[in-house]
C-alpha positions in Angstrom: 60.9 -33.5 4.7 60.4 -30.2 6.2 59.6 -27.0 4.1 62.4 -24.3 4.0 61.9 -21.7 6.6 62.8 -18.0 7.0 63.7 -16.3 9.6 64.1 -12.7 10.2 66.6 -11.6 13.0 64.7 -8.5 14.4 67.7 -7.5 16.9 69.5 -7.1 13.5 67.4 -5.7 11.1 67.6 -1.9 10.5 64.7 -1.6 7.9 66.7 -0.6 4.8 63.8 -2.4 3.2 65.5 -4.2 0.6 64.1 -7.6 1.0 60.8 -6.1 0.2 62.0 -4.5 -3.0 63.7 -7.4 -3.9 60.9 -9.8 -2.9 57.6 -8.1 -2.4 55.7 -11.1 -3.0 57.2 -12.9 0.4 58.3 -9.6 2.8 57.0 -6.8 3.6 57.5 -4.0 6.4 56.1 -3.6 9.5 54.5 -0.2 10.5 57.4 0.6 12.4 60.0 0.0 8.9 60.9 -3.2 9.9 61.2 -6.3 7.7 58.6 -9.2 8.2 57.4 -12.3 6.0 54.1 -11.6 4.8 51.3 -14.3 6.4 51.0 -17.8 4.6 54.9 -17.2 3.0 57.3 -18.6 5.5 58.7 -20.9 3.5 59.3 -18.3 1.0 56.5 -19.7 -1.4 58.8 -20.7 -4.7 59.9 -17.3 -5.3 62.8 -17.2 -7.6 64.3 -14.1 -5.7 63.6 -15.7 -2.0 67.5 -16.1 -2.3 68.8 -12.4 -3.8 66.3 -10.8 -1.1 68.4 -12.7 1.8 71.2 -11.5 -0.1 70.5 -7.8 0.0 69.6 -7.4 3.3 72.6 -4.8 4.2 72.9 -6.1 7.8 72.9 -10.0 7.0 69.5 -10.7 9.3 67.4 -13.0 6.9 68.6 -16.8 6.9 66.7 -19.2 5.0 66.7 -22.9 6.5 66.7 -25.6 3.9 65.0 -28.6 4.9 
């Protein structure tokens, strides 16, 4: 079984920034705004607002892929 994976559509994201408020421990922003997971958390390392952060994202372009 495959760990969860996420996956940030950069053609869609507008750096609002809110996954990285919402999750800081997993995303973070690049140095041009944009939202990116941070290194060694791309299966979203247990955190219990991996979820609410894909939520929040105003433009929809974090997916998580279950295994």
């Amino acid at each position: 079984m495959s760990p969860r994976r996420i996956d940030i559509d950069t053609s869609v994201c507008i750096g609002a920034g809110q996954c990285a408020l919402t999750a800081p421990d997993v995303f973070t922003q690049d140095d041009d705004g944009f939202s990116q997971v941070l290194p060694g958390r791309e299966d979203g390392s247990g955190s219990p607002l991996l979820r609410e952060a894909a939520r929040a994202c105003p433009v929809s372009a974090i997916t998580i892929q279950e295994p």
